[in-house]
C-alpha positions in Angstrom: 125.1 117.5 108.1 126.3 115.5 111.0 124.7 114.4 114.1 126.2 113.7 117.1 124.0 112.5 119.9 125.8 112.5 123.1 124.4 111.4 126.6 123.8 114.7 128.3 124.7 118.2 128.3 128.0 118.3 130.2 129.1 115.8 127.7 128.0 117.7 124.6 129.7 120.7 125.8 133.0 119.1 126.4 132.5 117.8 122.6 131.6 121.3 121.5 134.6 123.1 123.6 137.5 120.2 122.2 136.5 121.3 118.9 137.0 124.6 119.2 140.4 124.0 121.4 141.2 121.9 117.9 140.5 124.8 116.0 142.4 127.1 118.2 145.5 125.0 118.0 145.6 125.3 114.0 144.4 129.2 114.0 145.0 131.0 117.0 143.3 133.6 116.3 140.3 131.7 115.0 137.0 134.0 115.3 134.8 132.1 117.2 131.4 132.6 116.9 128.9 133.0 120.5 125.2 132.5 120.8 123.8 133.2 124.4 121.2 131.2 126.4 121.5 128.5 129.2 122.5 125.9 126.2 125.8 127.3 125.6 126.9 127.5 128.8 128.5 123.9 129.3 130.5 124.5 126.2 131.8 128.0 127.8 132.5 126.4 130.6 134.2 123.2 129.2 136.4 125.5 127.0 137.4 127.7 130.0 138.5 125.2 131.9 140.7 124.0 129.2 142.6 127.6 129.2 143.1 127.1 132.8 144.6 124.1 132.5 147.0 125.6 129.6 145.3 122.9 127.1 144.6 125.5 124.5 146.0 129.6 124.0 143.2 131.9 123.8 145.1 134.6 123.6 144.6 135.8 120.0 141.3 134.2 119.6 138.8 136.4 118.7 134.4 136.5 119.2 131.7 137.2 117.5 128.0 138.1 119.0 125.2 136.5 117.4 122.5 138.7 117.9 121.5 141.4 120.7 118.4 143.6 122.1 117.5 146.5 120.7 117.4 149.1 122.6 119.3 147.7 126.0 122.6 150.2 126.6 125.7 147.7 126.3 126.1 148.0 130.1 122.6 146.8 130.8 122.9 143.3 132.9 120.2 141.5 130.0 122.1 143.1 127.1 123.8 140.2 124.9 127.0 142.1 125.4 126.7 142.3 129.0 125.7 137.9 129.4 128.7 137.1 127.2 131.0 139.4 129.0 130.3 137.8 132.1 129.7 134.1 130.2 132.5 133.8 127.8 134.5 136.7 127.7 135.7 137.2 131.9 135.6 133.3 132.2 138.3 133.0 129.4 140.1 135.9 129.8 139.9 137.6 126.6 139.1 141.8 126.4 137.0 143.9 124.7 139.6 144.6 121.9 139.0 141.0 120.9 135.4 141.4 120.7 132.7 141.9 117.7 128.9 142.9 118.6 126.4 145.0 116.8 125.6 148.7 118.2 121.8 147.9 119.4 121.3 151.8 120.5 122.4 153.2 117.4 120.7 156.1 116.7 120.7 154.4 112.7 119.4 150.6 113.7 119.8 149.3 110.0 122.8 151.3 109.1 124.6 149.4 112.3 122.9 146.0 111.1 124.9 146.5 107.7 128.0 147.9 109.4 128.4 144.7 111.7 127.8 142.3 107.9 130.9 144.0 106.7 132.7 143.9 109.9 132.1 140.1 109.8 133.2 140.0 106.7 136.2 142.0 106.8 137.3 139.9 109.9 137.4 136.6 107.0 134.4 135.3 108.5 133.7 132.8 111.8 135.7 130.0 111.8 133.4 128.8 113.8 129.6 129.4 115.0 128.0 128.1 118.0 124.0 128.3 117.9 121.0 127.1 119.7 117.6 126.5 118.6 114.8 127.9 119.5 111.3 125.8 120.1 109.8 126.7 116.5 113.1 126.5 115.5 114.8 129.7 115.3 118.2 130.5 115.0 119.4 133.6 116.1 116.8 135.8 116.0 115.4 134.2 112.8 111.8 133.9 113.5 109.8 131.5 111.2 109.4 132.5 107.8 112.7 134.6 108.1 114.5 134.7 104.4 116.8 132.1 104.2 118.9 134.2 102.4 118.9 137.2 104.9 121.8 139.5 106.5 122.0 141.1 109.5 118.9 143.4 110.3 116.3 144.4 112.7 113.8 141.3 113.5 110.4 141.4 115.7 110.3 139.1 118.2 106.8 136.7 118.4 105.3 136.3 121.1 106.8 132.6 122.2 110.1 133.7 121.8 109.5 136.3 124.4 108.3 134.2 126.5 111.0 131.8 126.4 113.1 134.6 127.0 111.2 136.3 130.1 112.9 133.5 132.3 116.0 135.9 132.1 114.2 138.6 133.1 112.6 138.0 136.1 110.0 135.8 134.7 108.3 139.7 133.2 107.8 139.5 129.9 107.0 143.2 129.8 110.8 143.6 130.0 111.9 141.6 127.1 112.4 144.1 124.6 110.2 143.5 120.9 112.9 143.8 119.3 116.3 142.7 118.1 119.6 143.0 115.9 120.7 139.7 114.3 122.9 137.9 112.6 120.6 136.6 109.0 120.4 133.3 107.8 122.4 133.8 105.0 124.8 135.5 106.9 125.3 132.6 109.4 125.8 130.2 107.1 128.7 131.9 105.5 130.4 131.0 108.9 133.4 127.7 107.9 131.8 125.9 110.5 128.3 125.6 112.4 127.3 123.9 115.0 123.9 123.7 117.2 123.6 122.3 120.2 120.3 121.3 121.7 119.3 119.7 124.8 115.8 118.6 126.0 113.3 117.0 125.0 111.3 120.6 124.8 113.9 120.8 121.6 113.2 117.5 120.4 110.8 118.6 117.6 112.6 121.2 116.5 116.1 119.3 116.1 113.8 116.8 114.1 112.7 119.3 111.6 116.2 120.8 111.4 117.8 117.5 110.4 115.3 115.4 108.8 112.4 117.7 107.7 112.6 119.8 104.3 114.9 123.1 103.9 111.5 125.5 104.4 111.8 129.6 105.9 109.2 127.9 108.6 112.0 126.4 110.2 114.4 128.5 109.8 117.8 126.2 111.4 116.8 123.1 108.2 118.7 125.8 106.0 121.6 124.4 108.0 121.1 121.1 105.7 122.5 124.0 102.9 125.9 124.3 104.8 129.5 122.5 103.6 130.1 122.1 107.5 127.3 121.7 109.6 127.3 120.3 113.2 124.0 119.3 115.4 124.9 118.1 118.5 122.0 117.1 121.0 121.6 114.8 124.0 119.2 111.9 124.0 115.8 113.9 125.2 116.5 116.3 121.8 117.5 113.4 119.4 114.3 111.4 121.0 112.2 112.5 117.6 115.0 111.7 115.0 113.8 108.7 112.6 117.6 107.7 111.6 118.7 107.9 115.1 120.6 104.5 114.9 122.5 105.7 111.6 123.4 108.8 113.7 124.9 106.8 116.5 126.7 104.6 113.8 128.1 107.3 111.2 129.8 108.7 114.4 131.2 105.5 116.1 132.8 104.6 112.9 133.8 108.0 111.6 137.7 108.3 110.5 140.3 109.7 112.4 139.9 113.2 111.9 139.2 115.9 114.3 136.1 114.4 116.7 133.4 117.4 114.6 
């Protein structure tokens, strides 16, 4: 796993968004996986500002929703759908066609859980998968003691995660929905490339168990230590509970020529 502790959030998304230009440039129509959430939105923001500038063709490229609410219709303004449309999708200028999301008002939950595996896996897999963390550190939907070896499926929200999540809903958690489609743990890490990005020091202890604690179901991202290409990108208030910190810093201002992550 490498770490790559950048000065603030800006900065880490321009990281986050040259990588994926990099990738882009070799595969055009790389799948690139989303995750939603105010994290991600400097690397959205960094990469569409590349396609205005005709640094990299997004044409062909291709996404990939993480997870979404069961529940919410796909035109709902707090579906994961709907955020990403107006987030990723508009911003870069890439349509529907180019789009993969699970059906979270299917009238057979699992049997679209299982349907959006294959898809995935039909599609050759993401090329690469953005995530965030969550405070107990989830990823995804993955709540603690989520299978580390899990697919796509139906999870129950706790309690904390709601809350974290009623900010985008007015503040009411009564309106975050108990439930949720996502992405599993062993299904995210058969993307070729992930990479979480974490900012805060609210973050700080979960980025620290991720990295440096043991692989354990309790927090779920550590199974990221499992993957041939993992990516943990964090600005100094998340990395401000790493122990190797300083190695951190080093292994990346001496790393070799090759593409920056």
């Amino acid at each position: 796993m490498e770490v790559v502790i950048v000065p603030d959030a800006e900065s880490g998304g321009e990281l986050i968004a040259e990588a994926m230009a990099q990738l882009l440039r070799r595969k055009p129509d790389a799948l690139l996986g989303v995750a939603t959430g105010s994290t991600p939105l400097p690397v959205s923001e960094a990469l569409a500002a590349k396609v205005r500038s005709g640094a990299v063709d997004v044409s062909r490229a291709r996404i990939a929703q993480l997870d979404e609410y069961v529940g919410l219709p796909a035109e709902h303004p707090k579906s994961y759908r709907s955020v990403l449309t107006r987030e990723v999708l508009e911003p870069l200028g890439i349509g529907m066609d180019a789009f993969m999301g699970p059906d979270g008002t299917a009238e057979d939950v699992q049997e679209a859980c299982e349907a959006y595996d294959m898809a995935l896996a039909e599609a050759g897999g993401v090329d690469l998968q953005l995530l965030g963390i969550g405070t107990d550190g989830h990823i995804g939907f993955n709540e603690p003691c989520s299978s580390l070896a899990s697919r796509t499926r139906i999870k129950t929200l706790t309690e904390q995660t709601r809350w974290d999540n009623a900010r985008f809903f007015d503040g009411d958690i009564d309106q975050v929905p108990h439930h949720v489609i996502t992405q599993g743990i062993g299904t995210i890490l058969q993307a070729w490339h992930l990479v979480l990005f974490a900012t805060g020091e609210g973050k700080a202890d979960a980025v620290a168990a991720t990295v440096e604690g043991p692989v354990a179901a309790v927090c779920p991202a550590s199974a990221l230590q499992l993957h041939r290409h993992a990516t943990v990108v964090v600005d100094e208030a998340a990395a401000s509970e790493l122990k190797l910190v300083d190695y951190f810093r080093h292994a990346f201002a001496n790393k070799p020529d090759w593409p920056q992550i």
